[in-house]
VMD Tcl script that draws the C-alpha trace (Angstrom):
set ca {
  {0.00 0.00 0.00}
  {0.85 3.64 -1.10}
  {0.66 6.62 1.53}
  {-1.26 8.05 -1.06}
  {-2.68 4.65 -2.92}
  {-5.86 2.40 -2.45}
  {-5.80 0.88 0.69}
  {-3.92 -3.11 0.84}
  {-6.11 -6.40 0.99}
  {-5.21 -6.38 5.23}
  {-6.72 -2.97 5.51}
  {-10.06 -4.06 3.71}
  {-9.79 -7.29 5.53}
  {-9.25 -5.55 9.01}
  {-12.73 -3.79 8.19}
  {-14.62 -6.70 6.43}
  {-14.27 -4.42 3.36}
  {-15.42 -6.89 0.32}
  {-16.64 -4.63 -2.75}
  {-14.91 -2.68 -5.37}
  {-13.08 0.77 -4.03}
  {-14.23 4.09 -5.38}
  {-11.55 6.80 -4.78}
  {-13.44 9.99 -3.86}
  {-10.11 12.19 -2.84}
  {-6.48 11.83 -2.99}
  {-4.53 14.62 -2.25}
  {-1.71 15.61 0.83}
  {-4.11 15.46 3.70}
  {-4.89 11.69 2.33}
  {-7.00 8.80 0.52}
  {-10.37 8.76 0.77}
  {-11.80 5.56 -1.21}
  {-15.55 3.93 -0.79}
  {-16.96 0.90 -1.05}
  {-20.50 0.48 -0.58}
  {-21.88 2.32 2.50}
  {-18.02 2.57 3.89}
  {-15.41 5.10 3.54}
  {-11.87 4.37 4.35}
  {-9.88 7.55 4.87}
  {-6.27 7.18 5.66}
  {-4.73 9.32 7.73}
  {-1.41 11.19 6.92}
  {0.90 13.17 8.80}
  {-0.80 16.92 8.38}
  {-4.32 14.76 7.26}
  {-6.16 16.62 10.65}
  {-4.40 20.26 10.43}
  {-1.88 18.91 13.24}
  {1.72 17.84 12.63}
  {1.13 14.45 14.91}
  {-2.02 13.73 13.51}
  {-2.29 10.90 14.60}
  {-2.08 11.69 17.99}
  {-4.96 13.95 17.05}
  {-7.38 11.27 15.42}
  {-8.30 9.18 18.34}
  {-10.12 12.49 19.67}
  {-11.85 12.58 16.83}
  {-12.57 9.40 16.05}
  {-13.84 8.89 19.76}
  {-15.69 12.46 20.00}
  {-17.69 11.42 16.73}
  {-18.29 7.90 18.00}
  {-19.99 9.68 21.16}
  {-21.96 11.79 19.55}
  {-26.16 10.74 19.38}
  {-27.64 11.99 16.22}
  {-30.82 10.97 17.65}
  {-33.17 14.59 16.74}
  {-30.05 16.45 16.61}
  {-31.03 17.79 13.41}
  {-27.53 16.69 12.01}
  {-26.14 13.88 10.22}
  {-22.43 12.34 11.06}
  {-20.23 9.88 9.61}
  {-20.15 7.44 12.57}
  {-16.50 6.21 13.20}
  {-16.16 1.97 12.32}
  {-13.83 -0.17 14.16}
  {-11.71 -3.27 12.98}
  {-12.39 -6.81 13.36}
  {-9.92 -6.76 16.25}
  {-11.76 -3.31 18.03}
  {-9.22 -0.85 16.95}
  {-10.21 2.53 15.32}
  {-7.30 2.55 13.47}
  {-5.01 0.46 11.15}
  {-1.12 -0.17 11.63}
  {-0.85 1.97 8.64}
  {-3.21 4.59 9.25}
  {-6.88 4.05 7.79}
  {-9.64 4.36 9.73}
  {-13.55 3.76 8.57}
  {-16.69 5.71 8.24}
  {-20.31 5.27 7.60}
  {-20.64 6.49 3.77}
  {-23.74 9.91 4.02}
  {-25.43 10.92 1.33}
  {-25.06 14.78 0.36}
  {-24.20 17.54 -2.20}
  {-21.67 20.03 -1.09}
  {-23.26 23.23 0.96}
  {-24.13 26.00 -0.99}
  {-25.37 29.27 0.02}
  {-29.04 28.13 -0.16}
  {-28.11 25.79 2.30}
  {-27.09 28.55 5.01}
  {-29.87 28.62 7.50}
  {-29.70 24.88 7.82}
  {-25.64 24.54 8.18}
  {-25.88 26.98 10.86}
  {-28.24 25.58 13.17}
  {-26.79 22.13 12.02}
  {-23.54 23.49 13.43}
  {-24.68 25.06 16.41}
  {-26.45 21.51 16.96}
  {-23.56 19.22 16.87}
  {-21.06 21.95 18.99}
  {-24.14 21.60 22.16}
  {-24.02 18.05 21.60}
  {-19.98 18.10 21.97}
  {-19.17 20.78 24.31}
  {-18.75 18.22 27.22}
  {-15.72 17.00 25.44}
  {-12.14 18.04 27.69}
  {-9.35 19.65 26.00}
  {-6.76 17.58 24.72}
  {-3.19 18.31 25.29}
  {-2.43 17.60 21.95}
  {-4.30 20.89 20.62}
  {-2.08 22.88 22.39}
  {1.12 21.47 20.74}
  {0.41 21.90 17.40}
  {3.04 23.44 15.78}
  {1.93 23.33 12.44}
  {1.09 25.95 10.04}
  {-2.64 25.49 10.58}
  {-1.87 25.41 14.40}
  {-0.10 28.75 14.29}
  {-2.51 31.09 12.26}
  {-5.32 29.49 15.24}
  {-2.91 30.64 17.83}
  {-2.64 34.49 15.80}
  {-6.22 34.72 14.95}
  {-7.24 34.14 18.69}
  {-4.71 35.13 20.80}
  {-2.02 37.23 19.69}
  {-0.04 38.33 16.39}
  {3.31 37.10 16.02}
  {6.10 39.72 15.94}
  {7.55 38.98 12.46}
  {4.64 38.23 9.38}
  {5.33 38.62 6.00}
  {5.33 41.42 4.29}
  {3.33 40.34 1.41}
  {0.24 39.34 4.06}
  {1.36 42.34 6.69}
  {-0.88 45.22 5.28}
  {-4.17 43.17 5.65}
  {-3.40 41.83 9.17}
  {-2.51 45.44 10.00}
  {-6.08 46.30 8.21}
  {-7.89 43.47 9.39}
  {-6.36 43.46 13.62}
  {-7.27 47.19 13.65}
  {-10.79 46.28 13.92}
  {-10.60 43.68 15.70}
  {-11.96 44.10 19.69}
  {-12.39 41.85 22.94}
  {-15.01 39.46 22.95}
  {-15.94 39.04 26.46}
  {-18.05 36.10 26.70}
  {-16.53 33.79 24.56}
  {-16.58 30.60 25.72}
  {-13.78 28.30 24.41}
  {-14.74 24.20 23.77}
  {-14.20 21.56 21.01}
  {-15.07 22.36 17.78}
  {-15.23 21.38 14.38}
  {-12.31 23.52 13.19}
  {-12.87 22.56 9.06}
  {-16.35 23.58 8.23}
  {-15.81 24.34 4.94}
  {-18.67 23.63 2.07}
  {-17.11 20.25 1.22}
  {-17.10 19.27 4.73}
  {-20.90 19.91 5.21}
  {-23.20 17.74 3.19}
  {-26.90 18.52 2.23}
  {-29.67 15.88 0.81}
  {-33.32 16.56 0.34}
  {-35.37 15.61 3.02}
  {-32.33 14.94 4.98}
  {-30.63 17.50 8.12}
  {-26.81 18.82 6.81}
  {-23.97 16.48 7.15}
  {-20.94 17.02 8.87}
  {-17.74 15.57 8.05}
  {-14.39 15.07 8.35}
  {-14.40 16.17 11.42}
  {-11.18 18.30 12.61}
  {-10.83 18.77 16.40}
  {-9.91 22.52 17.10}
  {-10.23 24.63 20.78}
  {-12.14 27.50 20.29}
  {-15.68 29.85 20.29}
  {-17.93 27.70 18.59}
  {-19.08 31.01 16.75}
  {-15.48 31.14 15.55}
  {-16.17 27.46 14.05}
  {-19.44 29.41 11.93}
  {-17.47 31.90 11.25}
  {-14.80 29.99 8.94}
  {-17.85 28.47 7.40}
  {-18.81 31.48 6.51}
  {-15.44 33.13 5.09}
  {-15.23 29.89 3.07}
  {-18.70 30.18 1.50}
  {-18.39 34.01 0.62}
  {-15.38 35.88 1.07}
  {-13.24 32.93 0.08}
  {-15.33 32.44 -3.16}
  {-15.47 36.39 -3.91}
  {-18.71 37.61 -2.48}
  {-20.42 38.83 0.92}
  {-23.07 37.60 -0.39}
  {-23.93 35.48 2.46}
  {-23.01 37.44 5.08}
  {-26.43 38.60 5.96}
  {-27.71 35.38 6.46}
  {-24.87 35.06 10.03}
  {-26.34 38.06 11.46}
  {-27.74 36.13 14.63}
  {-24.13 34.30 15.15}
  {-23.28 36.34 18.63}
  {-20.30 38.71 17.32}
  {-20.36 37.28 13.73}
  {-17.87 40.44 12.62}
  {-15.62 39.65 14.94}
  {-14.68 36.13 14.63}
  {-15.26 36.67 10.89}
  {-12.33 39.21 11.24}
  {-10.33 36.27 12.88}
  {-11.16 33.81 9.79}
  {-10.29 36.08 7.54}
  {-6.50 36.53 9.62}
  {-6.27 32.78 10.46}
  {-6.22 31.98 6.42}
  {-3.24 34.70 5.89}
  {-0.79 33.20 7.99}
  {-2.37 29.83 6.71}
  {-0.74 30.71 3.46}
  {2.04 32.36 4.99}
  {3.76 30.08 6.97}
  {6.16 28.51 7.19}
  {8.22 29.44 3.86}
  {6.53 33.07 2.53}
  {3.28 33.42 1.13}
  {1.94 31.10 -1.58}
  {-1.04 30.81 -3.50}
  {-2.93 33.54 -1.49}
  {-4.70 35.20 -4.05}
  {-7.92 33.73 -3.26}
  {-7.27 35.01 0.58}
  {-6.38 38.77 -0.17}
  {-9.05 38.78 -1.89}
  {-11.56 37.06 0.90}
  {-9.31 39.45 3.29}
  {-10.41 42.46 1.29}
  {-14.16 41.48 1.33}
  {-14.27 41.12 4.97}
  {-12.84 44.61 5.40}
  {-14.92 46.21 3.14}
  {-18.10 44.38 4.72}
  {-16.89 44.91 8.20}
  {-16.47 48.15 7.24}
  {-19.93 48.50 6.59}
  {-21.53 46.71 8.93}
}
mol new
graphics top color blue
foreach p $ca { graphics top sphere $p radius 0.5 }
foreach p [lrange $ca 0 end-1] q [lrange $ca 1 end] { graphics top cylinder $p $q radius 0.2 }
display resetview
């Protein structure tokens, strides 16, 4: 088996796996392949925005497993275990229960949100792990920036718009920090007819959950060139705010560790935000 290949006959064997593999991603963060109502998702180094990922994956993994969907008004992909109990293989694939679903759009809004608010009540029981703390990676700096507090040195091609953007940023008193799903981009929340939204690929983060809405948000407008949207987060307790924080947390996303790269989808998100903030 390739790091980046279909998964080996002792992976499929480990989850009773019998059917033909469809490969539905392959990229760095790792192989996502189906077969039948299953999807086997290997887990890389960087796969859950951590640089010990694995580390990382047994609190999610466990957190979903916990979670009872039962008139939540959500839908999951419920964590599978191997013939022998584990969640995870030797070589790094875990299994999920396939959902049905379209990626979220911006018709979708209304439902994501309240889907999302949903599943964060149903997991804000869940401790910190230490792990989240340590994360050293690029992902786990620009949370650290966007929440606490700016490095001294950022790169000068992404330094005018966190200058732009930090100026109007202010203290939010009564945030209150917990697990969240720290991904929720459009591809990560599913929508069916007739069916609640579908979250997936879950990606344990420590933070507001209105910060966890918020980067659904940036990805759904800003991030695709529009405020569009925006309107429809008004009720998201200090929506502005954390939106501000997005919008920062992507720059040094793209800026770290080796200059900025590829960011001209998030000067351009940065841009909207200020303009709409702005406004607002």
């Amino acid at each position: 088996m390739t790091a980046h290949g279909l998964p080996g006959p002792e992976v499929l064997e480990a989850f009773e796996i019998v059917g033909p593999l469809e490969t539905l991603r392959e990229n760095d963060s790792g192989s996502v392949v189906r077969s039948g109502d299953t999807v086997l998702k290997w887990i890389g180094p960087y796969s859950m925005e951590h640089q010990d990922s694995l580390s990382v994956a047994p609190l999610a993994i466990e957190t979903i497993d916990g979670v009872d969907e039962e008139e939540k008004q959500f839908r999951l992909a419920k964590p599978k275990k191997t013939i022998d109990g584990r969640w995870l293989t030797e070589n790094g694939w875990s299994a999920w229960s396939y959902v049905e679903g379209r990626p979220a759009g911006v018709a979708d809004t209304a439902a994501v949100i309240g889907a999302a608010n949903r599943f964060h009540v149903a997991i804000r029981h869940v401790p910190k792990h230490d792990a989240l703390d340590k994360n050293t990676s690029p992902w786990g700096l620009a949370h650290r920036y966007c929440l606490e507090s700016l490095p001294r040195n950022i790169h000068p091609d992404i330094s005018p718009l966190v200058a732009a953007l930090s100026e109007l940023v202010s203290p939010i008193e009564d945030a209150a920090d917990q697990l969240i799903h720290g991904d929720l981009n459009p591809g990560n929340v599913l929508v069916a007819d007739g069916m609640p939204p579908a979250l997936i690929d879950f990606t344990p983060w420590w933070g507001p959950p209105e910060f966890a809405v918020a980067m659904f948000a940036n990805f759904l407008g800003p991030r695709q060139g529009s405020a569009y949207c925006l309107e429809a987060f008004a009720d998201i307790s200090h929506f502005p705010q954390y939106l501000i924080r997005a919008a920062i947390r992507m720059l040094f996303i793209v800026a770290i560790p080796d200059g900025a790269h590829d960011w001209e989808e998030e000067r351009t998100a940065a841009e909207i935000v200020l303009d709409w903030v702005g406004k607002s």
